[in-house]
Legacy VTK file of the C-alpha trace (Angstrom):
# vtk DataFile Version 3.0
C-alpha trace
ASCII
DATASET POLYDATA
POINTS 478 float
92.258 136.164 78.936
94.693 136.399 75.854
97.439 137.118 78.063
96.752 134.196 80.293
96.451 131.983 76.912
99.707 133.290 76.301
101.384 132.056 79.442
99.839 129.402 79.927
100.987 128.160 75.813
104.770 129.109 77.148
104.795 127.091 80.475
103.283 123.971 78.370
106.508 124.053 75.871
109.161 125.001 78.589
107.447 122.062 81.163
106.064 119.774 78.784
108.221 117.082 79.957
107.382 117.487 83.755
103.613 117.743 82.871
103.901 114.542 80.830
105.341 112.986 84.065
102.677 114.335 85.918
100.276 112.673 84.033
101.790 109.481 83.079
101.802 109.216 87.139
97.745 110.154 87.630
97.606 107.353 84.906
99.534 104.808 86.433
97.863 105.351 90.032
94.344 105.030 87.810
95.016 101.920 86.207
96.007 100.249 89.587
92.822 101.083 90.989
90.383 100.299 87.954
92.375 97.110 86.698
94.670 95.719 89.612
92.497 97.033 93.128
94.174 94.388 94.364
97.389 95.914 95.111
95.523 98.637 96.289
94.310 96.402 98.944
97.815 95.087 99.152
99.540 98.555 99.378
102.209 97.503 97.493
103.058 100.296 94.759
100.151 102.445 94.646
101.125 104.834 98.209
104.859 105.321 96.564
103.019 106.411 92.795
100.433 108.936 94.634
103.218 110.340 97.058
105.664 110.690 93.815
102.545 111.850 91.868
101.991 114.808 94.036
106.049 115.222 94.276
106.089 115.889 90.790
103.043 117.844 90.596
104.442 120.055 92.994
107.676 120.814 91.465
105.882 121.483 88.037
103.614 124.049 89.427
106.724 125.837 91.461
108.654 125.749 88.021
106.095 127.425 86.677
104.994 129.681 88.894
109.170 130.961 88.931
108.895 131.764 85.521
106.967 134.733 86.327
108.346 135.493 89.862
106.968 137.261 92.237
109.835 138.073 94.217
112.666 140.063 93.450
113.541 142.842 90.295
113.641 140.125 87.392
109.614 140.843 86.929
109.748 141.086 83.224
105.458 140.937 82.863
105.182 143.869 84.606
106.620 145.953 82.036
104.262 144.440 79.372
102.284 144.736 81.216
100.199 142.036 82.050
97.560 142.211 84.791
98.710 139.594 87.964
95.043 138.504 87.693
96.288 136.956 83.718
99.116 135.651 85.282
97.479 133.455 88.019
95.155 132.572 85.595
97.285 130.852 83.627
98.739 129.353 86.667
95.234 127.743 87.747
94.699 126.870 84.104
97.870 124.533 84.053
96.792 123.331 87.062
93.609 122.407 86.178
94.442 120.625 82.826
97.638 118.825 83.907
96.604 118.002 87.158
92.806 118.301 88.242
91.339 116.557 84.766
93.360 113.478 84.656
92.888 112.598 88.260
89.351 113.268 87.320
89.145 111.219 84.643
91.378 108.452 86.196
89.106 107.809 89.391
86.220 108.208 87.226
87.337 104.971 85.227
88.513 102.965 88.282
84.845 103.155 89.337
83.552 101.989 85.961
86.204 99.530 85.846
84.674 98.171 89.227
81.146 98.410 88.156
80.626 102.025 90.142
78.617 104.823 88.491
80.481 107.824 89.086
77.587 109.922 88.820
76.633 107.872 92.037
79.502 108.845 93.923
80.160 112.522 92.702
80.153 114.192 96.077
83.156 111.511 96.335
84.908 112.704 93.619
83.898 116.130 93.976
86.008 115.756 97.981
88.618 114.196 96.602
89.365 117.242 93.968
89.684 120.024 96.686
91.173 118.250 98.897
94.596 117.436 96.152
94.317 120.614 94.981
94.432 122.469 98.519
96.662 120.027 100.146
99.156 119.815 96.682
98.219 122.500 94.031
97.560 125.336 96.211
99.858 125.120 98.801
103.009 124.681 96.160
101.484 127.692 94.012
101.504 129.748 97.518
105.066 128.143 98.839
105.906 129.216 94.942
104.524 132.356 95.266
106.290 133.802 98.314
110.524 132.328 97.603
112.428 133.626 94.799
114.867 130.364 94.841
113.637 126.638 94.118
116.399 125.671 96.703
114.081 127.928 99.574
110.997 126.677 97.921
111.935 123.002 98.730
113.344 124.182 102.169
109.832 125.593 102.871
107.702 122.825 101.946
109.787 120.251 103.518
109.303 122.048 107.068
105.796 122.860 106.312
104.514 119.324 105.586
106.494 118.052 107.924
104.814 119.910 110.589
101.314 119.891 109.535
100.911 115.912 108.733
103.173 114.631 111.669
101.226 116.723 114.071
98.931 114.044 115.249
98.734 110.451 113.599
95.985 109.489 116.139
92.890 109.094 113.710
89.352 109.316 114.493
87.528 105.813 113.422
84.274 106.604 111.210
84.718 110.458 112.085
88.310 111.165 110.641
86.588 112.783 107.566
85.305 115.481 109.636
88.731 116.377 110.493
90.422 116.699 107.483
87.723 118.701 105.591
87.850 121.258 108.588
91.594 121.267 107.863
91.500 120.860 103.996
89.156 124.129 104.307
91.044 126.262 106.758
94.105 125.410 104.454
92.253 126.732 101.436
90.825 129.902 103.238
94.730 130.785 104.147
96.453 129.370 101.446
94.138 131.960 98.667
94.742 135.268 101.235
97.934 134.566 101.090
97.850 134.125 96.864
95.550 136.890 96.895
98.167 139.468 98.422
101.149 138.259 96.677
99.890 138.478 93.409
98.108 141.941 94.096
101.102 143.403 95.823
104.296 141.503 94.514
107.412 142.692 96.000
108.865 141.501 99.270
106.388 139.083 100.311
107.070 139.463 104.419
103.375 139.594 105.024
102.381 136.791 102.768
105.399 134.781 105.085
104.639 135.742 107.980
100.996 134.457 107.345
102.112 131.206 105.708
103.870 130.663 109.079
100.968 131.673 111.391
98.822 129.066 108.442
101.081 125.888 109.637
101.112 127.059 113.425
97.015 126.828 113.296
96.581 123.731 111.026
98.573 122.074 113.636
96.856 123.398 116.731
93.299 122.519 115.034
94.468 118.791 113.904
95.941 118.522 117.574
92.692 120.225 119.548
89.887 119.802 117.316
86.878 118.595 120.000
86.276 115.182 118.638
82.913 115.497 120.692
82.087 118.206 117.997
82.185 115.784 114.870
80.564 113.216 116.836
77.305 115.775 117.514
77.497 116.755 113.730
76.984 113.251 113.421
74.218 113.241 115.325
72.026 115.325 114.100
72.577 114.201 109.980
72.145 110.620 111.285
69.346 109.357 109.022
67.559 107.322 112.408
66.783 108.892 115.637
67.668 106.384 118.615
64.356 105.748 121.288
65.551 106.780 124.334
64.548 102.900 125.673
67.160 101.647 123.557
70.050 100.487 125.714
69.241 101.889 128.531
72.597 102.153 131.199
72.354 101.685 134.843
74.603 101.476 137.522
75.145 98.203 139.366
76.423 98.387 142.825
79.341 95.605 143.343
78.031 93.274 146.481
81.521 93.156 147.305
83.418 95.809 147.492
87.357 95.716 146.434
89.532 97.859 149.053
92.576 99.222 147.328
95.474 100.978 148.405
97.803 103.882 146.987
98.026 103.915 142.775
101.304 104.350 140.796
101.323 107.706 139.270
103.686 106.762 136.923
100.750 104.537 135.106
97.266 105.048 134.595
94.823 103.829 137.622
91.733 101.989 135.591
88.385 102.369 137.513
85.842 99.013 136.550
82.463 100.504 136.592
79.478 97.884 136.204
76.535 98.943 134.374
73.431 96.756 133.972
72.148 97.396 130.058
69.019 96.823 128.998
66.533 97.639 125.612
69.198 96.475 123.095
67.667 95.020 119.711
68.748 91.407 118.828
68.571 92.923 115.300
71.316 95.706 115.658
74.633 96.083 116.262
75.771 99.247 119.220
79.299 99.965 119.667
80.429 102.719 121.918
83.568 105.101 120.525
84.512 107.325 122.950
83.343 107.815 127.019
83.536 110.860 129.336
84.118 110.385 132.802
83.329 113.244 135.259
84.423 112.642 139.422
83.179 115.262 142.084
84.224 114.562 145.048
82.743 115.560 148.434
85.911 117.833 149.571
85.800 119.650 146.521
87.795 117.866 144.232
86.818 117.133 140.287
88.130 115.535 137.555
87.558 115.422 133.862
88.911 112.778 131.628
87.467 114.643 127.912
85.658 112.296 125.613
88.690 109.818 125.765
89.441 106.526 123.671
90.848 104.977 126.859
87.075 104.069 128.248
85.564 101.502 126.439
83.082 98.631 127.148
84.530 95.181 126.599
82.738 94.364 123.397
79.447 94.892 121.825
76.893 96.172 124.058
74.495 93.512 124.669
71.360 93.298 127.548
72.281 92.084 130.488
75.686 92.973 133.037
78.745 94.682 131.897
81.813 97.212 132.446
82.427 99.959 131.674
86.645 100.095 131.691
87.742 103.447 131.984
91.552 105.219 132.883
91.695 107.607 135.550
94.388 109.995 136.877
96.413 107.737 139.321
96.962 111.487 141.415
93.841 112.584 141.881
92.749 108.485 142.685
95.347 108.568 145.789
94.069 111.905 147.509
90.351 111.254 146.712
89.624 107.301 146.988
88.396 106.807 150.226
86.782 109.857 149.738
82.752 109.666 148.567
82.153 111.066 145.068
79.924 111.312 142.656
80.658 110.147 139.138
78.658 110.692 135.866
79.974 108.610 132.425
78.819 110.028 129.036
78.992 107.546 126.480
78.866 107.701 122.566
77.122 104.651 120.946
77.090 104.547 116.919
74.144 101.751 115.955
74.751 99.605 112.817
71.844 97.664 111.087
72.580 94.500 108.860
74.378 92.297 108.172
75.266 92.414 104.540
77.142 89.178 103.596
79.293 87.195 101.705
81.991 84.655 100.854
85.410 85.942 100.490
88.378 83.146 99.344
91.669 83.659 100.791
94.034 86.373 99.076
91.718 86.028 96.381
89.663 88.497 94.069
87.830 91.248 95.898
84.588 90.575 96.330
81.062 93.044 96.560
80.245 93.180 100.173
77.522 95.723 99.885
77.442 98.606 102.846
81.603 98.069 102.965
83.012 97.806 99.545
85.191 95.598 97.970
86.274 93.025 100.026
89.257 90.456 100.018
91.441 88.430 103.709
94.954 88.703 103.051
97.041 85.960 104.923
98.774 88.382 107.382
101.793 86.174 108.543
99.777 83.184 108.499
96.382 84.969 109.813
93.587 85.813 107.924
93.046 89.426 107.774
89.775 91.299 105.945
90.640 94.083 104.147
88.086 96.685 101.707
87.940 99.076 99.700
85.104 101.679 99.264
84.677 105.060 97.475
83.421 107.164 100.480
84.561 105.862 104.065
81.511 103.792 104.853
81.906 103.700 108.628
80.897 100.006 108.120
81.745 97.148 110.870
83.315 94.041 109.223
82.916 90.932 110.523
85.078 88.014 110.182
83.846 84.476 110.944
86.681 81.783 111.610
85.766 78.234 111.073
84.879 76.172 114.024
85.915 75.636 116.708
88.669 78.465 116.914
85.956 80.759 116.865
82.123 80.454 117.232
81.565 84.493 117.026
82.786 86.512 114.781
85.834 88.660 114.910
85.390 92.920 115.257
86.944 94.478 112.672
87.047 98.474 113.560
86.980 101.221 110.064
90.316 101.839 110.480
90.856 105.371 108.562
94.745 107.319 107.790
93.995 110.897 109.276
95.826 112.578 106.562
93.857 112.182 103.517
95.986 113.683 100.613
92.557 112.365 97.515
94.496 111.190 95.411
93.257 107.758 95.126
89.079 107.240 94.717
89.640 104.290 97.520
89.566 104.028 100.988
91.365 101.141 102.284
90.063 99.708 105.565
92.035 96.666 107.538
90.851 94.737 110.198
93.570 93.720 113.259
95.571 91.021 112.932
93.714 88.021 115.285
95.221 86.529 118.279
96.565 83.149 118.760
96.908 81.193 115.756
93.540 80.337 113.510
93.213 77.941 111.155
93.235 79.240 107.609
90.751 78.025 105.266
90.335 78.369 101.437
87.244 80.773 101.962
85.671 83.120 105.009
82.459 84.399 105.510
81.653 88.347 105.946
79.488 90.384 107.595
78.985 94.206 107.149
77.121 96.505 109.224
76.141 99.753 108.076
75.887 103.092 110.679
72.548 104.333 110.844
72.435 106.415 113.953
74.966 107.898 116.749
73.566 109.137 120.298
74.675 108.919 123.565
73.952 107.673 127.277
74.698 108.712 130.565
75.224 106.702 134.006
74.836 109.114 137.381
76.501 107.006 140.153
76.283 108.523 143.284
77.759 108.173 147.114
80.516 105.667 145.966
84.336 105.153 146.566
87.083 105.226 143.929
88.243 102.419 145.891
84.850 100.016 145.153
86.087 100.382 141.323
88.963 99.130 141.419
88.966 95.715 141.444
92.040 93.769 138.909
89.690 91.321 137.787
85.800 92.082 137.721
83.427 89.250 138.399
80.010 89.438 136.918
LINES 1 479
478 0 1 2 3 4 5 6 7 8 9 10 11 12 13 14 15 16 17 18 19 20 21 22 23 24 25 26 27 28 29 30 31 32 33 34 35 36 37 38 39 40 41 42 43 44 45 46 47 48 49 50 51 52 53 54 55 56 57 58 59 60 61 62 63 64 65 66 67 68 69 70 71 72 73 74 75 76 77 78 79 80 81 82 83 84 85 86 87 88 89 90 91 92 93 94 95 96 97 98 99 100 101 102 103 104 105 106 107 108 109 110 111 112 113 114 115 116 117 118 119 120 121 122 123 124 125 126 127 128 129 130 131 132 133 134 135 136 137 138 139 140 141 142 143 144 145 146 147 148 149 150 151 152 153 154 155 156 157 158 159 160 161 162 163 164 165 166 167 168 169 170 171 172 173 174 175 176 177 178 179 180 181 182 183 184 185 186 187 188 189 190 191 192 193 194 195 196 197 198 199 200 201 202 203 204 205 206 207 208 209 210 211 212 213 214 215 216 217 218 219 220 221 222 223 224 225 226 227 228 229 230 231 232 233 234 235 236 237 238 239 240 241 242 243 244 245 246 247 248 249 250 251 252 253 254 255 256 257 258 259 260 261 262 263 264 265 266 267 268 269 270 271 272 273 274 275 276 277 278 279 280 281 282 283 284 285 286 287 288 289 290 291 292 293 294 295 296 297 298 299 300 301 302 303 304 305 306 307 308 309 310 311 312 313 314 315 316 317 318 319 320 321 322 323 324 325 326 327 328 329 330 331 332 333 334 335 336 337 338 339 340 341 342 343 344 345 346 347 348 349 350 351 352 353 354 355 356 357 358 359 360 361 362 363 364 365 366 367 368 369 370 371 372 373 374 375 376 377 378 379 380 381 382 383 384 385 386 387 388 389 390 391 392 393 394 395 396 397 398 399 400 401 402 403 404 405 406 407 408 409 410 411 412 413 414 415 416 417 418 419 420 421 422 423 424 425 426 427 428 429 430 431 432 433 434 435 436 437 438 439 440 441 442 443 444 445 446 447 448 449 450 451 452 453 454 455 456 457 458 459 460 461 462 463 464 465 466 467 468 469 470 471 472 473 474 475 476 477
């Protein structure tokens, strides 16, 4: 422990400067979000101060990490000597008090500034601690760790990122956080092996590479070909209501006329109109469906699987009565199998949202409490009135923006739109509703709604003895 005192006193003179950066940074980001969370609704400044924040924080730990290298012959504290377990001690310690505390204390104020306990949202805080310090602390201690030059320690992390957080920008709405903890953990698990045998072994660290190499190659297969089925039936079961299996209730509706197609472009995706009759839906709830399987058999022996896919949706809000159920299908397998007979069965996932939680938002004006969503301001989006909030955790909530009449008697969906690369360094999660079609009128103040998620579950339609051709109709009628 002495010796790691002793380190750790030495990098804190030689990188007191780049420590005082890193923390003037963490303060910066934390005074935007506890006194201005407007521009964090905005996204003005505070995205460039996190990314140069972790930048910085980066470079400081690689600095110091150098000082006692790993590779090479210029290993000076092994003559002392001084145990590798003092040594990364000391690294972790500077980590912890230049980095870890202030972003600590920083997101712990921007929730008192905005009337949050943070004792209410530890868990949050807790999340948002591993994940910087795998994604940013540990992974620059490892690149660190494993080059004896800063020029190949830049090189490395430059190709690494790169790889890892362009791999798939497609994010998973109110389920992306189950993705990025499975990758925030597998990170971890590879990123302290491979600290683990470069501090125990030192030398020539070709295992420690060639592991850091196979790390990257899986955290991009897993953010590319993680089953988004299995977050969705994690959801499931910690959902805090179980759905009634006579809540909507799917059934397939047989089109009286049938539409007679011919051949499909297999340059573009063929989409198959499926009506459903739904029934057993609450007036009191709110059921959305986020992803739909569709399964084809046909009589010859032909089958086709289109995964729990984004592509087939309903048209809006599931509501009793007639509907359709939109779906894309492979235009090749449509053109040898429509005037076939098959047999199709559609899975849907349904998330259920009780409410509404209210209130009056003014136009680019202070956020406002919308409980179950956050903080809540509409930005004038070139002319359009766009909701935006903020929240601690990602709430999964549905916002709901009413337009004055007559552009708009309903309200307008707003879907939790979530980054899926989240890096923790800020405490909130920005959600932003679409920009709205045509051109509505603005207005000095909108009304919101917020629904909260209670439950997830899933339906199924069996439609049998039909003809991909009977589906196919441009524009359904009801």
């Amino acid at each position: 422990m002495r010796d790691a005192l002793h380190i750790f006193r030495k990098d804190v003179r030689c990188f007191r400067e780049l420590a005082l950066a890193v923390v003037s940074l963490l303060a910066m980001n934390a005074a935007i979000e506890a006194f201005f969370p407007k521009l964090v609704a905005r996204q003005d400044i505070q995205p460039v101060l996190q990314a140069l924040a972790a930048l910085v924080a980066a470079f400081l730990i690689a600095y110091a990490v150098h000082q006692e290298r790993l590779v090479g012959d210029g290993q000076y504290w092994i003559t002392r000597p001084i145990s590798w377990r003092s040594v990364m001690l000391a690294k972790l310690l500077l980590i912890a008090v230049f980095i870890n505390v202030p972003l600590w204390i920083g997101q712990s104020i921007a929730l008192i500034a905005n009337g949050l306990s943070p004792v209410a949202y530890l868990p949050a805080l807790l999340r948002n601690q591993f994940l910087f310090t795998t994604q940013v602390s540990l992974l620059a201690t490892a690149l660190a760790a494993i080059t004896a030059r800063y020029s190949s320690f830049v090189l490395m992390s430059v190709v690494w990122l790169t790889a890892v957080t362009t791999s798939n920008w497609l994010g998973w709405p109110g389920l992306e956080w189950f993705r990025s903890d499975a990758l925030a953990l597998t990170m971890f698990a590879g990123v302290a092996a491979i600290l683990w045998l470069q501090y125990s072994r030192r030398g020539e660290p070709i295992l420690p590479r060639v592991l850091t190499v196979a790390l990257a190659g899986v955290l991009i297969l897993e953010r590319l070909f993680t089953p988004w089925h299995a977050a969705f039936a994690l959801a499931v079961r910690n959902s805090p209501r179980t759905v009634d299996s006579a809540i909507a209730r799917l059934s397939y509706r047989a089109a009286t006329t049938p539409h007679r197609a011919g051949p499909a472009d297999e340059e573009l995706p063929l989409v198959l109109y499926i009506p459903v009759d739904v029934a057993g839906v609450p007036n009191d709830v709110d059921i959305t469906d986020d992803r739909a399987r569709l399964r084809i058999a046909a009589a010859g022996g032909g089958s086709w699987d289109s995964g729990w896919s984004a592509s087939a949706r309903f048209a809006g809000r599931l509501e009793n009565g007639r509907d359709w159920l939109i779906a894309d299908t492979d235009p090749r397998f449509y053109n040898r199998w429509r005037t076939a007979t098959v047999d199709l069965r559609a899975s849907i996932a349904f998330t259920l949202r009780e409410g509404p939680s209210r209130a009056i938002v003014p136009l680019s004006g202070d956020l406002q409490t919308l409980p179950d969503a956050g903080l809540c301001t509409v930005a004038a989006d070139f002319g359009a009135p766009v909701p935006v909030c903020l929240s601690p955790v990602a709430t999964g909530a549905l916002v709901l923006l009413r337009f004055p009449a007559p552009y708009d008697a309903g309200p307008r969906r707003v879907p939790a739109l979530e980054l899926p690369f989240d890096l923790g360094a800020g405490i909130w999660h920005r959600v932003e509703g679409p920009r709205p079609f045509g051109t509505p009128p603005v207005s000095s103040q909108y009304h919101l709604e917020a629904w909260r998620p209670t439950a997830r579950f899933e339906r199924e339609v069996d439609i049998r003895g039909v003809r991909l051709t009977d589906l196919t109709a441009m524009e359904p009628r009801l």
